[in-house]
C-alpha positions in Angstrom: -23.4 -22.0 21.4 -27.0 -20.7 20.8 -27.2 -20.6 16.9 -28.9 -17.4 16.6 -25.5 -16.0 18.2 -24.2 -17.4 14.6 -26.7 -16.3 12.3 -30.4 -14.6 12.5 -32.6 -14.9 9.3 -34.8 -12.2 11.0 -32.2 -9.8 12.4 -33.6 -6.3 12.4 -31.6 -4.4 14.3 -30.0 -2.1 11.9 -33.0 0.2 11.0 -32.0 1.9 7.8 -31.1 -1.8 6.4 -34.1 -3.4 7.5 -36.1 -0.2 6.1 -34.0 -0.8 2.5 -34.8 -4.5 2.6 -38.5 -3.6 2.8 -38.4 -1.6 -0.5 -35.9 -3.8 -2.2 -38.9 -6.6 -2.1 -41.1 -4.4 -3.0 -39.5 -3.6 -6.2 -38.4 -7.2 -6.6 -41.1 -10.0 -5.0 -39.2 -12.8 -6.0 -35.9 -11.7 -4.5 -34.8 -13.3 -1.1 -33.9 -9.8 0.7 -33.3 -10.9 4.0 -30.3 -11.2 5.7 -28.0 -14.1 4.2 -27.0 -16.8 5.7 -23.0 -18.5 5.6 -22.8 -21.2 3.0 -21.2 -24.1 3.1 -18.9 -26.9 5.3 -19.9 -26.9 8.7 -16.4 -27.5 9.5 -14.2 -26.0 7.2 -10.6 -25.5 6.7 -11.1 -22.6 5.0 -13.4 -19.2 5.9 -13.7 -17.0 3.4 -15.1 -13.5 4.3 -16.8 -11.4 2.0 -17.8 -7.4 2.3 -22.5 -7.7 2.4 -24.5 -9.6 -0.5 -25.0 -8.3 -3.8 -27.9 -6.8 -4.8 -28.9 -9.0 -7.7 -26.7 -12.1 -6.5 -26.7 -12.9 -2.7 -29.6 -11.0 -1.8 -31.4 -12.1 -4.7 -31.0 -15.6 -4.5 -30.1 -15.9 -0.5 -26.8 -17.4 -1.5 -23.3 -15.6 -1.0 -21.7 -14.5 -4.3 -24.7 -16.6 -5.7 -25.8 -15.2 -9.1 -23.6 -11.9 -9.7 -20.4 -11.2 -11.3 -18.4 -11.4 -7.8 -19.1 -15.1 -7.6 -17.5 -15.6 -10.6 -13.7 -16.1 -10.2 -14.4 -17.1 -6.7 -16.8 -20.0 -7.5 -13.9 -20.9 -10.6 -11.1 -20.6 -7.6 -13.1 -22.7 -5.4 -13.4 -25.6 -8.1 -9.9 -25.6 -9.3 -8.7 -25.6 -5.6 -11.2 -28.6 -4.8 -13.1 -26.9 -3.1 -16.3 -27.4 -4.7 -18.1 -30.0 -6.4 -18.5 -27.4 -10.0 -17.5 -23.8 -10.8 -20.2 -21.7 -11.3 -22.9 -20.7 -8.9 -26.4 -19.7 -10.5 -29.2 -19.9 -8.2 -29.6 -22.2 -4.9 -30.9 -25.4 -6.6 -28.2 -25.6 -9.1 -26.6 -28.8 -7.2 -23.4 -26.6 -6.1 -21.5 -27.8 -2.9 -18.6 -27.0 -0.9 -16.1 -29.1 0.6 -13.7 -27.7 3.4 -15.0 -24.1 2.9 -17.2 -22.2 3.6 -18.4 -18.2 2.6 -20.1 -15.7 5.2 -20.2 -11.7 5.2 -19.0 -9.4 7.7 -22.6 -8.0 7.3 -25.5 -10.1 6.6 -27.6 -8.1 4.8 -28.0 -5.8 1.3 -26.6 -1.7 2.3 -27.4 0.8 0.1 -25.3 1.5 -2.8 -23.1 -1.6 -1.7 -21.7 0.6 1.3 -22.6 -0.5 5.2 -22.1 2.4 7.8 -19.5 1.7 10.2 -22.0 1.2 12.9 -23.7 -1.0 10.6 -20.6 -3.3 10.5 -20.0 -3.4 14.2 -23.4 -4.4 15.4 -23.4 -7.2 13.0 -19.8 -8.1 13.7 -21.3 -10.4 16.8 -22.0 -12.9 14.7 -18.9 -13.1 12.5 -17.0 -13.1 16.1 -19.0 -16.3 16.7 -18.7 -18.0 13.5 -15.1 -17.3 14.3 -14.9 -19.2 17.4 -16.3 -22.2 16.2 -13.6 -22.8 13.6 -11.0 -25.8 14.2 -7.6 -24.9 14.7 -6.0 -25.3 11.5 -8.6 -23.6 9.8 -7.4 -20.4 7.5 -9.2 -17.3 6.9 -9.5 -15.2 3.4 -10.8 -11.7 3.9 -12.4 -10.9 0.7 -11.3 -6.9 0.7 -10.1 -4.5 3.3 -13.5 -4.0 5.2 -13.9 -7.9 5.6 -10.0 -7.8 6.9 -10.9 -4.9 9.1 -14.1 -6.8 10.6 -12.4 -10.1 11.3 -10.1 -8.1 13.6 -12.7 -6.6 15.2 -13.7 -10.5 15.8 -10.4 -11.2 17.6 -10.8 -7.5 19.4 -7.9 -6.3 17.5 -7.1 -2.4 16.5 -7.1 -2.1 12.4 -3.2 -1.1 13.2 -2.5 -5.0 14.2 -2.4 -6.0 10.6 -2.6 -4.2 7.2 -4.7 -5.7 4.6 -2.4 -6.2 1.3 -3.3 -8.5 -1.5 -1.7 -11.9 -0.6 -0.4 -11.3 3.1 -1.0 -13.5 5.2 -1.3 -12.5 9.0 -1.1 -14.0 12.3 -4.3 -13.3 14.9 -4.3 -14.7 18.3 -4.0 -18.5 18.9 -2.0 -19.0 15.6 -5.0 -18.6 13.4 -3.4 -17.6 9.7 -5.9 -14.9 8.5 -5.2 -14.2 4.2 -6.1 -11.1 2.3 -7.0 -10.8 -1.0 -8.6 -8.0 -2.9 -12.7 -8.3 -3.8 -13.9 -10.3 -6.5 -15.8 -7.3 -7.3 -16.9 -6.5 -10.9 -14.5 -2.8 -10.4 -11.7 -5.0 -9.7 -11.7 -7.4 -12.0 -12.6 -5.3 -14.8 -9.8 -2.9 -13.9 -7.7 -5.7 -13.9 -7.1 -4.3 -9.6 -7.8 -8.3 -9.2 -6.6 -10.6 -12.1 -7.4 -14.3 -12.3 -3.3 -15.1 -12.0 -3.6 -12.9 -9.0 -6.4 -14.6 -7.3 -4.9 -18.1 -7.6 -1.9 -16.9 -6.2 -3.9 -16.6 -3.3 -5.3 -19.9 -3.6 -1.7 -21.2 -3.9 -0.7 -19.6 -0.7 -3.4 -20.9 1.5 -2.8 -24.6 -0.1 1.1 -24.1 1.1 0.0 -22.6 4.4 -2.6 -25.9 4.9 0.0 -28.1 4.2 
């Protein structure tokens, strides 16, 4: 499969984000704003799907959940389940590496005010669909939140009424592939207590049962 079909460090094609990633590096030089690349295993037993990068974290360092309060209980779940080598994720030379995982977004790039359009989503959902359909068999998806649940239907070419996104569900897409939900690491959640650290290894728990 063409690898631009994957992933396109130049992709341009959704004007107002392009036009936002213009004047995000022009208030911030240093910061990556581009779209971000997946991170991680190149064959992993584990997808997990997150919403777009974070202003100051992702699209800051070019990481996913790289350097912002989302990546926090994520990168500590990702350690305690073995699936990386430390738990904290700072900045991209910071040694960090994943084993059996890896972490894309169902859009690519920074949206205003943390909120993609709907057609924003669907054109870049092409390259989620592909990511998709290089995955092995066995390997389990977790949708980060209800609009990276939502866009990995769309993947399959499934209605939003084929499954409904609830904290810990696990569903059943086409071919047998087990697709998990759990609610965003998001600084809202987690300081609401929406999303507690109990609740998030449950999660965990349920996809080392299901990979079993």
């Amino acid at each position: 499969m063409d690898s631009i079909l994957l992933f396109d460090p130049d992709c341009k094609s959704c004007n107002r984000l392009d036009q936002f990633l213009i004047d995000v590096k022009c208030k911030f030089p240093a910061y990556h704003a581009r779209p971000v690349a997946p991170f991680g295993d190149s064959n992993p037993g584990l997808l997990i799907v997150g919403l777009a990068p974070g202003m100051h974290g992702a699209n800051a360092t070019g990481r996913p959940f790289t350097g912002d309060y989302a990546g926090i209980l994520l990168y500590e779940a990702l350690y305690e389940f073995g699936y990386s080598n430390q738990p904290v994720s700072t900045h991209l030379g910071d040694g960090l590496v994943l084993k059996n995982c890896k972490i894309t977004n169902a859009v690519k790039c920074l949206p205003p005010q943390n909120k993609p359009t709907v057609e924003e989503i669907n054109r870049c959902n092409q390259f989620l669909a592909a990511e998709l359909k290089q995955l092995s068999e066995r390997a389990i998806i977790l949708a980060l939140g209800q609009i990276a649940h939502q866009a990995v239907l769309k993947a399959y070419g499934l209605k939003a009424s084929a499954a409904r996104f609830g904290h810990n569900q696990v569903h059943t897409l086409p071919a047998g592939r087990l697709l998990i939900d759990s609610y965003h690491c998001s600084r809202y959640n987690v300081q609401t207590k929406r999303l507690t650290k109990a609740m998030f290894s449950d999660v965990f728990q349920t996809i080392a049962q299901l990979s079993k």
